[in-house]
mmCIF file as Biopython writes it, N, C-alpha, C and O atoms, coordinates in Angstrom:
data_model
#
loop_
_atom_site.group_PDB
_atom_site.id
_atom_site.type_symbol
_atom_site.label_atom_id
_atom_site.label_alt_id
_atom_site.label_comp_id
_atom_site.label_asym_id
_atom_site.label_entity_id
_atom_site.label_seq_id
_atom_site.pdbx_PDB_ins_code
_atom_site.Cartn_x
_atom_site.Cartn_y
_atom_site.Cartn_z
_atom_site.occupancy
_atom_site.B_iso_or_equiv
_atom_site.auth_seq_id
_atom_site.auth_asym_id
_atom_site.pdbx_PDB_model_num
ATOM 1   N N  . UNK A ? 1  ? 0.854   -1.168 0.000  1.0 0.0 1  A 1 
ATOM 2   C CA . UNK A ? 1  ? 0.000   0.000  0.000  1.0 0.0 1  A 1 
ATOM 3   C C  . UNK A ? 1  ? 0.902   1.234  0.000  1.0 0.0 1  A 1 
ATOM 4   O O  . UNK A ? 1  ? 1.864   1.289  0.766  1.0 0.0 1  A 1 
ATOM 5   N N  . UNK A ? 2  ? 0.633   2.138  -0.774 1.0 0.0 2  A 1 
ATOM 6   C CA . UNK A ? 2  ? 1.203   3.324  -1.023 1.0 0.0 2  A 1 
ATOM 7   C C  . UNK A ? 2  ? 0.938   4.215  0.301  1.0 0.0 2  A 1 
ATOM 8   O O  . UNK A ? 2  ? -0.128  4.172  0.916  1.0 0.0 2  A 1 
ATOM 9   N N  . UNK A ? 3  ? 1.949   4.962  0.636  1.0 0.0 3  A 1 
ATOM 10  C CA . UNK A ? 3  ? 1.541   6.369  1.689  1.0 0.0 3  A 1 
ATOM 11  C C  . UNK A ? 3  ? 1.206   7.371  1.167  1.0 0.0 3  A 1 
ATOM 12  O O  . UNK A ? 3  ? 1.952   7.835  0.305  1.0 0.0 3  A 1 
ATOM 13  N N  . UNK A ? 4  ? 0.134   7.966  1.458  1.0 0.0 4  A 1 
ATOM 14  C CA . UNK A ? 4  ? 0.135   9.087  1.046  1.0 0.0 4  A 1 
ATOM 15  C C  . UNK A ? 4  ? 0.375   10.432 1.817  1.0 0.0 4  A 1 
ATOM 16  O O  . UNK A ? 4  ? 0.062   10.297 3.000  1.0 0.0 4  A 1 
ATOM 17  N N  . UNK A ? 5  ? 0.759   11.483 1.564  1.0 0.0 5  A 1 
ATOM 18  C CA . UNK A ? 5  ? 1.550   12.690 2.059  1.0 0.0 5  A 1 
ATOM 19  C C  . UNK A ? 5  ? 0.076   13.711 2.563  1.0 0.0 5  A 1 
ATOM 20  O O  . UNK A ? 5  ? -0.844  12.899 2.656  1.0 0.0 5  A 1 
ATOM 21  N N  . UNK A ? 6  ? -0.412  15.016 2.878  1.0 0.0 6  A 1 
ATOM 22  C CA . UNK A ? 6  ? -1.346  14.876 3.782  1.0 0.0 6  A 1 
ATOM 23  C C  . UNK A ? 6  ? -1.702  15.826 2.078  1.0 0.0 6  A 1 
ATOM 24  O O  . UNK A ? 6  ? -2.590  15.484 1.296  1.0 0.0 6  A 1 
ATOM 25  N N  . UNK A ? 7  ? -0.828  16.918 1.883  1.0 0.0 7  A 1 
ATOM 26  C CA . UNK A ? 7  ? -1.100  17.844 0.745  1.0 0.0 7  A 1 
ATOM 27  C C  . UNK A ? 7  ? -2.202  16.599 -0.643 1.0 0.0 7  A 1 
ATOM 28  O O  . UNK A ? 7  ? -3.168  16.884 -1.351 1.0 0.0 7  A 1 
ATOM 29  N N  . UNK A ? 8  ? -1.436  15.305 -0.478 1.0 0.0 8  A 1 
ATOM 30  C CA . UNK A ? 8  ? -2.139  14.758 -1.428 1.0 0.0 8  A 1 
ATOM 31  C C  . UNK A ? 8  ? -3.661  14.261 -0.800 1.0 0.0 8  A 1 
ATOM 32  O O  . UNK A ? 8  ? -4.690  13.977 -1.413 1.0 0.0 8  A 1 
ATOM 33  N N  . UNK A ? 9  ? -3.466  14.270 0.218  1.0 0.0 9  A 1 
ATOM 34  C CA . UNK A ? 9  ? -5.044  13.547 0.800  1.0 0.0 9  A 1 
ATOM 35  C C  . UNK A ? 9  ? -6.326  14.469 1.040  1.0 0.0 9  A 1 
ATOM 36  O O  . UNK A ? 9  ? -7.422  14.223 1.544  1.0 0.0 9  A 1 
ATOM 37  N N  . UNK A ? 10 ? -5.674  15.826 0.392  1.0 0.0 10 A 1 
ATOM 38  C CA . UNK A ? 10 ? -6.708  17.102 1.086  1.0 0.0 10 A 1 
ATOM 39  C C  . UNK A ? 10 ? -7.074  17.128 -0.907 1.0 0.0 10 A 1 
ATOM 40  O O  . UNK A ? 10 ? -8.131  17.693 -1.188 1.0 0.0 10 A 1 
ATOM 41  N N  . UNK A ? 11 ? -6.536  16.755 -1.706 1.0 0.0 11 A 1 
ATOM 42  C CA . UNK A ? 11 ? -7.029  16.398 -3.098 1.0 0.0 11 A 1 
ATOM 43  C C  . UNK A ? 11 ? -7.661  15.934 -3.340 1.0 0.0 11 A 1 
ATOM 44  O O  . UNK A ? 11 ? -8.502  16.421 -4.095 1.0 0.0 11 A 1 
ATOM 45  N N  . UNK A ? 12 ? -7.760  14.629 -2.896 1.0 0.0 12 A 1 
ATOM 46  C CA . UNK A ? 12 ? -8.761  13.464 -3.064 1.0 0.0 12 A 1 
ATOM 47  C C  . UNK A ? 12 ? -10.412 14.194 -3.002 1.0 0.0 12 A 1 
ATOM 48  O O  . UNK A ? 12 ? -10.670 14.908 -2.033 1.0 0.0 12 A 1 
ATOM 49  N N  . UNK A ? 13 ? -11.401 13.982 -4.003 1.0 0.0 13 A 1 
ATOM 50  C CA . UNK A ? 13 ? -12.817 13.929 -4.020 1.0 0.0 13 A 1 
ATOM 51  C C  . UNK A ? 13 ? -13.256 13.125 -3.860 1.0 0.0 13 A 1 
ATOM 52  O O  . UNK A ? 13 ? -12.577 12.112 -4.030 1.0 0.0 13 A 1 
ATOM 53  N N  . UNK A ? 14 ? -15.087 12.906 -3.301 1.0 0.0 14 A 1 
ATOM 54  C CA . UNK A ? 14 ? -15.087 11.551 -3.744 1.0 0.0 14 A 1 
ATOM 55  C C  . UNK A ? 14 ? -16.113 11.503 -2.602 1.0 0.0 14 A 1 
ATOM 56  O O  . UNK A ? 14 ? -16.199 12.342 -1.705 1.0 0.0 14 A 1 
ATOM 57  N N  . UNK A ? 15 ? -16.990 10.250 -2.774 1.0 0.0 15 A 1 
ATOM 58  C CA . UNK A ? 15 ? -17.915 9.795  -1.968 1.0 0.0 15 A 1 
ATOM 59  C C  . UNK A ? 15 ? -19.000 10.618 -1.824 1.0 0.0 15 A 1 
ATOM 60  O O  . UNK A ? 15 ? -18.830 11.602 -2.544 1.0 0.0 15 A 1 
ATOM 61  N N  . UNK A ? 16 ? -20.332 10.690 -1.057 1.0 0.0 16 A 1 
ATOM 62  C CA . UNK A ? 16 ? -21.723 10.725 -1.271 1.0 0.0 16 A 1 
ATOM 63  C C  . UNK A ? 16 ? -22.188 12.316 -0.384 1.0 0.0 16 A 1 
ATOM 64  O O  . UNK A ? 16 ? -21.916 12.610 0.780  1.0 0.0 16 A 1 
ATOM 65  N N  . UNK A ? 17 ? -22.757 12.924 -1.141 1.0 0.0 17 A 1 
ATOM 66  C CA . UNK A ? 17 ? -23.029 13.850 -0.400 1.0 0.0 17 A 1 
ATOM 67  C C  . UNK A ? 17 ? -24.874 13.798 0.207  1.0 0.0 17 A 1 
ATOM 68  O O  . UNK A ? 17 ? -25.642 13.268 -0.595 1.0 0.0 17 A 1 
ATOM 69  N N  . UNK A ? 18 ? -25.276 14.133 1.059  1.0 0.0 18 A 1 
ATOM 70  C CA . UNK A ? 18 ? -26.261 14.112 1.210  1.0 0.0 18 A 1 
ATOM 71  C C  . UNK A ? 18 ? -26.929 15.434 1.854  1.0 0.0 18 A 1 
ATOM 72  O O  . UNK A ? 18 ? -26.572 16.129 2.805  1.0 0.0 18 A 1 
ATOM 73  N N  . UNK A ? 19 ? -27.882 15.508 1.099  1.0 0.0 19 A 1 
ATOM 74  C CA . UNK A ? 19 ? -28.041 17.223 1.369  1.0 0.0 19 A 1 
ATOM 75  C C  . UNK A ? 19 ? -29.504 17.358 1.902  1.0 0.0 19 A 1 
ATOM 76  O O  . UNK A ? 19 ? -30.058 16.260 1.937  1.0 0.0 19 A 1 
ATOM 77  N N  . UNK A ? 20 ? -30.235 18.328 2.301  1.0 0.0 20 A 1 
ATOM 78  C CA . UNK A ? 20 ? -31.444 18.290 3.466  1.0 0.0 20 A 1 
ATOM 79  C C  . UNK A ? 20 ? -32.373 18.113 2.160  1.0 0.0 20 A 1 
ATOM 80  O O  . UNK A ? 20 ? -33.129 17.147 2.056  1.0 0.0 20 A 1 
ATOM 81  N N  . UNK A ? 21 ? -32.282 18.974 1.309  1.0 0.0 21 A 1 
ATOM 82  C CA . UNK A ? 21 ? -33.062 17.993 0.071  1.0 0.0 21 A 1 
ATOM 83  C C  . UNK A ? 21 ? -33.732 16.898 0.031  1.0 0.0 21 A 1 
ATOM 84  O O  . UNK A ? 21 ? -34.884 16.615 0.361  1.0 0.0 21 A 1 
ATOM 85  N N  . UNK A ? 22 ? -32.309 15.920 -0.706 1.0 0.0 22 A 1 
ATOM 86  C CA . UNK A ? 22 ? -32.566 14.658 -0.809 1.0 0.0 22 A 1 
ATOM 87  C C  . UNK A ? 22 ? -33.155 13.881 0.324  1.0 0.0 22 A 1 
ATOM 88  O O  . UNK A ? 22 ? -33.875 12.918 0.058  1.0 0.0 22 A 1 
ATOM 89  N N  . UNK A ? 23 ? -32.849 14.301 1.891  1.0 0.0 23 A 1 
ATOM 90  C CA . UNK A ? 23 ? -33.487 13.914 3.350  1.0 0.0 23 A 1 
ATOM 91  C C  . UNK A ? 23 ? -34.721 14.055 2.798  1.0 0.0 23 A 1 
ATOM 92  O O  . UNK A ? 23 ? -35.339 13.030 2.509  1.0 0.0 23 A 1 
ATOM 93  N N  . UNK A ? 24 ? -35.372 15.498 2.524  1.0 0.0 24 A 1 
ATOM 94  C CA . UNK A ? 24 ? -36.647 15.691 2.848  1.0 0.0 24 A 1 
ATOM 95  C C  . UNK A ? 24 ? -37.576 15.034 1.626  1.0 0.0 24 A 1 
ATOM 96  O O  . UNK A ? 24 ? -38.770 14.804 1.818  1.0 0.0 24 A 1 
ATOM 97  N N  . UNK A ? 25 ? -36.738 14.676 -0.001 1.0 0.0 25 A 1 
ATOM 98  C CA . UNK A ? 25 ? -37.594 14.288 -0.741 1.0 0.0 25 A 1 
ATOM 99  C C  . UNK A ? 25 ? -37.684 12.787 -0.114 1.0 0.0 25 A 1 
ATOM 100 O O  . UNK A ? 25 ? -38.834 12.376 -0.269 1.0 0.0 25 A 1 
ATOM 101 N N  . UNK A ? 26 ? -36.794 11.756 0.592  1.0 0.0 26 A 1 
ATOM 102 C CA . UNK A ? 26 ? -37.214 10.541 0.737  1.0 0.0 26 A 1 
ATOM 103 C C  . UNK A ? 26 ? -38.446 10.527 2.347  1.0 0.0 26 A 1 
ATOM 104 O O  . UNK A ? 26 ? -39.431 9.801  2.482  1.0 0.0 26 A 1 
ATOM 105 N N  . UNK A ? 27 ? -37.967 11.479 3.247  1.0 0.0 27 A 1 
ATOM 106 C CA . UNK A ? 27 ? -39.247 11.811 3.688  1.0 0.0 27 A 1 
ATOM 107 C C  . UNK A ? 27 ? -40.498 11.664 3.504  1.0 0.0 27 A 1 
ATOM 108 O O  . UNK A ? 27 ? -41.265 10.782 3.892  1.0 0.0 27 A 1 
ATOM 109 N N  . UNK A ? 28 ? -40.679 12.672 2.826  1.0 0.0 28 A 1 
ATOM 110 C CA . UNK A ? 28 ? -41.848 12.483 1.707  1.0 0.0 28 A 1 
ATOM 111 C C  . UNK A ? 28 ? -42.252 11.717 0.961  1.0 0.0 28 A 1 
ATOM 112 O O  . UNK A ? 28 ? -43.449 11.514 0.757  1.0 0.0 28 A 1 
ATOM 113 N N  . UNK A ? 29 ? -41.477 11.246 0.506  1.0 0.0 29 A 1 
ATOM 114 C CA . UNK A ? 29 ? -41.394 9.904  -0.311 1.0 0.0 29 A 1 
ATOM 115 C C  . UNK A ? 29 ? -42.537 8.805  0.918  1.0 0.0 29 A 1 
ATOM 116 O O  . UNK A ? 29 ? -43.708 8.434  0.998  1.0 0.0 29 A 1 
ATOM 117 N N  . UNK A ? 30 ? -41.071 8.660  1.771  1.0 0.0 30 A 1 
ATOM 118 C CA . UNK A ? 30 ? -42.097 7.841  3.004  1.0 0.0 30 A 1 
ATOM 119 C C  . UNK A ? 30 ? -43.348 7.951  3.646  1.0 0.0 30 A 1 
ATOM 120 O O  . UNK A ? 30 ? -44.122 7.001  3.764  1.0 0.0 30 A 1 
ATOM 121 N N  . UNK A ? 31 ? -43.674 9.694  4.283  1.0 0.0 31 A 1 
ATOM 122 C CA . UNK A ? 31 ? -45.044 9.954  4.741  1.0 0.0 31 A 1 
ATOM 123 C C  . UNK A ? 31 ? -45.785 9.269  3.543  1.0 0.0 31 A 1 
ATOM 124 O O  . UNK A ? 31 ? -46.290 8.165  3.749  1.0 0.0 31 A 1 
ATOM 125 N N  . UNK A ? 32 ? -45.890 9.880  2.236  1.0 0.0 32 A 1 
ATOM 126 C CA . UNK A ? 32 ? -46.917 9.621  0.926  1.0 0.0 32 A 1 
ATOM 127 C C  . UNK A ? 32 ? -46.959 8.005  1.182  1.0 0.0 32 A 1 
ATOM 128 O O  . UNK A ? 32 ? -48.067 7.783  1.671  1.0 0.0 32 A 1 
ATOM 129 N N  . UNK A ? 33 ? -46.267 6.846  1.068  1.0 0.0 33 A 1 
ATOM 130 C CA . UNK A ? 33 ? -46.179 5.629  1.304  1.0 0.0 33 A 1 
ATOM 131 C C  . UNK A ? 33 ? -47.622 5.338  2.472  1.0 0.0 33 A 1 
ATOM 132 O O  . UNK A ? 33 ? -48.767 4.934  2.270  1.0 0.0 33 A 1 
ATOM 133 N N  . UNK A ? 34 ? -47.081 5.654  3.388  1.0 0.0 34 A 1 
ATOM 134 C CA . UNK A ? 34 ? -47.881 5.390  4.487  1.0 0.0 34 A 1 
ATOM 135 C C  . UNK A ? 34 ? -48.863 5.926  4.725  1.0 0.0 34 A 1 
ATOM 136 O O  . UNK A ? 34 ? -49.624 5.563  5.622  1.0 0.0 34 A 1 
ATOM 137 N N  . UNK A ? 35 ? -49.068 6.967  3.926  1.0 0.0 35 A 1 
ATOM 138 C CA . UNK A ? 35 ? -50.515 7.614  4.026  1.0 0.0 35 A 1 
ATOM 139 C C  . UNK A ? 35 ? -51.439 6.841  2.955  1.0 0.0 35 A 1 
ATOM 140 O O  . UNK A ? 35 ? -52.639 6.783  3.226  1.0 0.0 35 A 1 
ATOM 141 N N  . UNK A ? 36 ? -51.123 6.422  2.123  1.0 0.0 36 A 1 
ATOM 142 C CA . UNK A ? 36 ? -51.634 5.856  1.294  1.0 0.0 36 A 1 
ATOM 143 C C  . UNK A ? 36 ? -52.009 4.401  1.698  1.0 0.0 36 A 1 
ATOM 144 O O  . UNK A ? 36 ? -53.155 4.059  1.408  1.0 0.0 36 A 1 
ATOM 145 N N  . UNK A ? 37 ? -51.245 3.535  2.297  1.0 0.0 37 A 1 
ATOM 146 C CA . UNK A ? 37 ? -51.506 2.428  2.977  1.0 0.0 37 A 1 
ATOM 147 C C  . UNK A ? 37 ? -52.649 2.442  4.302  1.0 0.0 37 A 1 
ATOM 148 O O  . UNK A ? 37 ? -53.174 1.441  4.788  1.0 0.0 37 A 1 
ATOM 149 N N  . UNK A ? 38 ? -52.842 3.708  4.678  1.0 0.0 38 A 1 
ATOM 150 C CA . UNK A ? 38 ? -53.491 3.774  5.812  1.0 0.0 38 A 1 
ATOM 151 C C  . UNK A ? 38 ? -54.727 4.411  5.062  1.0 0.0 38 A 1 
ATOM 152 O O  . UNK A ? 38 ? -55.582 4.658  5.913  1.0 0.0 38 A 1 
ATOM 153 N N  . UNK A ? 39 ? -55.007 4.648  4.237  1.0 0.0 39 A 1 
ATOM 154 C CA . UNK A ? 39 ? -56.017 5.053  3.512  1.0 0.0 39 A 1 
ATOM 155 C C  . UNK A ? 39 ? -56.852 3.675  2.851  1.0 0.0 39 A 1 
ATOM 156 O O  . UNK A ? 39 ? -58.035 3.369  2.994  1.0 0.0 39 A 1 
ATOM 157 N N  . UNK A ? 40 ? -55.893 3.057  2.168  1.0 0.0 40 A 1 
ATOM 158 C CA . UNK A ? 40 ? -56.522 1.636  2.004  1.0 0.0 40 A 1 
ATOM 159 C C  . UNK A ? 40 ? -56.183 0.885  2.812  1.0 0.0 40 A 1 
ATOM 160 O O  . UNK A ? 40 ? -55.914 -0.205 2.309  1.0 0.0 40 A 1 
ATOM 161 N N  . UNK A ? 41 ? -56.016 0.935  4.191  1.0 0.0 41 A 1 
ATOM 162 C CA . UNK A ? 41 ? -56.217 0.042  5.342  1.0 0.0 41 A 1 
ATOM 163 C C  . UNK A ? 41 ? -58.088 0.562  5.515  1.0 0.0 41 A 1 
ATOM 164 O O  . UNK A ? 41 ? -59.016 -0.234 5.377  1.0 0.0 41 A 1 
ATOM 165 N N  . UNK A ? 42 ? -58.204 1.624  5.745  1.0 0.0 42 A 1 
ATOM 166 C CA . UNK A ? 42 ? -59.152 2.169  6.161  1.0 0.0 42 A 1 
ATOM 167 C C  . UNK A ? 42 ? -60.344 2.244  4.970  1.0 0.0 42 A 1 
ATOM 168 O O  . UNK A ? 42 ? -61.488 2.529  5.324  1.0 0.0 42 A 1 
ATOM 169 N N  . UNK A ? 43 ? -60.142 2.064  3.998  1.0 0.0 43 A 1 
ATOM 170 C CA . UNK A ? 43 ? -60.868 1.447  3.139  1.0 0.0 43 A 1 
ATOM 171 C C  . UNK A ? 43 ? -61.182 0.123  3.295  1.0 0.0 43 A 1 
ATOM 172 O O  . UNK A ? 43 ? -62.322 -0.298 3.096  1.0 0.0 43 A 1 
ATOM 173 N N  . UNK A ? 44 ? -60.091 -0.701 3.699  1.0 0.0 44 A 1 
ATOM 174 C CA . UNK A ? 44 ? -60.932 -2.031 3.889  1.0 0.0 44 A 1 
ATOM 175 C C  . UNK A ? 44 ? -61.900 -2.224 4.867  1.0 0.0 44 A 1 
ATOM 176 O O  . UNK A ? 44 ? -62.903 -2.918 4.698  1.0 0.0 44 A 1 
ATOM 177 N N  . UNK A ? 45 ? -61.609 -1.601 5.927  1.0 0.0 45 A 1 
ATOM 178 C CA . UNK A ? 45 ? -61.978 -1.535 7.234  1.0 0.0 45 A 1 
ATOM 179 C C  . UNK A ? 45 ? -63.178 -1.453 6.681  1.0 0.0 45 A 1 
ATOM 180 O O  . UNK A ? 45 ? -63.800 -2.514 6.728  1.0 0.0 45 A 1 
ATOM 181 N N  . UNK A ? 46 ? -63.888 -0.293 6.017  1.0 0.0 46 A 1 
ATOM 182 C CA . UNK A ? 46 ? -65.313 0.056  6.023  1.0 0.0 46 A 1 
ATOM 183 C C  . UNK A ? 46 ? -65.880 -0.501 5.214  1.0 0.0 46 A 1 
ATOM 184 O O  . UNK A ? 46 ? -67.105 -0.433 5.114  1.0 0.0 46 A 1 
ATOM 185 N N  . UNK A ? 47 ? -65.069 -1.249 4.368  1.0 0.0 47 A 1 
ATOM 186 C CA . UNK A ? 47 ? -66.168 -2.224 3.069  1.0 0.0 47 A 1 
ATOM 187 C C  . UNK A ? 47 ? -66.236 -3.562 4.140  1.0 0.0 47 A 1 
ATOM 188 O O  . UNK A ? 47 ? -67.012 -4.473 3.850  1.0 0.0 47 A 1 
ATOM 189 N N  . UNK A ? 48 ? -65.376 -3.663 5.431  1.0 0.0 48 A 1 
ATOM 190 C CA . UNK A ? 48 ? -65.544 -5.177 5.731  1.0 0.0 48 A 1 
ATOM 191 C C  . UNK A ? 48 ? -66.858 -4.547 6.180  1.0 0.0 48 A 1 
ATOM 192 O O  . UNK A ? 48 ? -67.941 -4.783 5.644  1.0 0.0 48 A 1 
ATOM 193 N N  . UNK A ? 49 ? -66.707 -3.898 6.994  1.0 0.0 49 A 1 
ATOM 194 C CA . UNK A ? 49 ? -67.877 -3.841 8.359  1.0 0.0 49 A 1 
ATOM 195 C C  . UNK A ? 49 ? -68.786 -2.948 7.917  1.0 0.0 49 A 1 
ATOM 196 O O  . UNK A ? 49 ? -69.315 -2.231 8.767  1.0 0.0 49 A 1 
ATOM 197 N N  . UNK A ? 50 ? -69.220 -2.773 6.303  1.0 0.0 50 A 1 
ATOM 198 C CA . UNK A ? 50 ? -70.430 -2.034 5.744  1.0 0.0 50 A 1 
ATOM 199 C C  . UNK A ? 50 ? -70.784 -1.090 5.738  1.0 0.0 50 A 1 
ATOM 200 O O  . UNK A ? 50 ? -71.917 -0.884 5.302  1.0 0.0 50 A 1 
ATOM 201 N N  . UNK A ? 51 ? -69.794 0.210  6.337  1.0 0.0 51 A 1 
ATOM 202 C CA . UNK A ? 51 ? -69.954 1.698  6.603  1.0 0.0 51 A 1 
ATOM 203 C C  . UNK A ? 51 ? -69.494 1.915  5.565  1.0 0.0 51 A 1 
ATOM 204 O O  . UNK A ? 51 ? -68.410 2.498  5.593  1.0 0.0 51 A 1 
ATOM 205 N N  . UNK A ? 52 ? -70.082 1.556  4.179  1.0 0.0 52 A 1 
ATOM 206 C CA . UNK A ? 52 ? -69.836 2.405  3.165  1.0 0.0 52 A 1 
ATOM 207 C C  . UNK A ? 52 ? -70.846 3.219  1.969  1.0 0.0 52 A 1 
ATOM 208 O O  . UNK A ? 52 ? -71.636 2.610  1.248  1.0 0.0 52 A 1 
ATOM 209 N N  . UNK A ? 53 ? -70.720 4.098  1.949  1.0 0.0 53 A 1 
ATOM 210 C CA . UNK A ? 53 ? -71.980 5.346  1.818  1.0 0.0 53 A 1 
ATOM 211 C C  . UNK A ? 53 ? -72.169 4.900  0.059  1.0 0.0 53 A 1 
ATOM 212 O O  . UNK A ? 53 ? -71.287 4.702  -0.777 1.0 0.0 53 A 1 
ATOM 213 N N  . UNK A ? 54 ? -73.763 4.841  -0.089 1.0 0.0 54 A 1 
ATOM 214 C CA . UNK A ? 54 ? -73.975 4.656  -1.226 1.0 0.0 54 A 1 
ATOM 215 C C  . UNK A ? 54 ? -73.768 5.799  -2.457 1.0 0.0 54 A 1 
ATOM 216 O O  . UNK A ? 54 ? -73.729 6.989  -2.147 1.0 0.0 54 A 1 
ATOM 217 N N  . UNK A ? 55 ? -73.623 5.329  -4.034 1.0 0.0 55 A 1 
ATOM 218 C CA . UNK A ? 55 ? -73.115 6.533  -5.002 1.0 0.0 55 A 1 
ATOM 219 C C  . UNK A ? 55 ? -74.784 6.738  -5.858 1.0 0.0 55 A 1 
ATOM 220 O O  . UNK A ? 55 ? -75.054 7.611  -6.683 1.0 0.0 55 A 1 
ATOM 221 N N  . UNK A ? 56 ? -75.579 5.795  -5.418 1.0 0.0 56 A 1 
ATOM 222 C CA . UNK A ? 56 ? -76.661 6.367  -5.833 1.0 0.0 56 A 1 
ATOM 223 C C  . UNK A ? 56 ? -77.625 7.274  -5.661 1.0 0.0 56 A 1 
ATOM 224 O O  . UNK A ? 56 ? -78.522 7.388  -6.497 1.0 0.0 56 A 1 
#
């Protein structure tokens, strides 16, 4: 393995940045997920047990 000197190690780029952005779009990402699942949880709920309002 090579040494490297410190001038060369303050060169180096590289690896993942993560910015409040990308946090907040997978956020979101997630709430929308789960809101949606709890929406058709709660849809089933009311077609099991017949609380569901007629379109006629």
């Amino acid at each position: 393995m090579k040494e490297l000197k410190k001038d060369v190690l303050l060169e180096i780029e590289g690896g993942i940045n993560i910015s409040g952005n990308l946090i907040s779009a997978f956020t979101k990402a997630i709430n929308s997920i789960l809101e949606v699942g709890r929406s058709l949880g709660t849809a089933i709920r009311r077609i099991n047990s017949g609380q569901v309002c007629s379109l006629g």
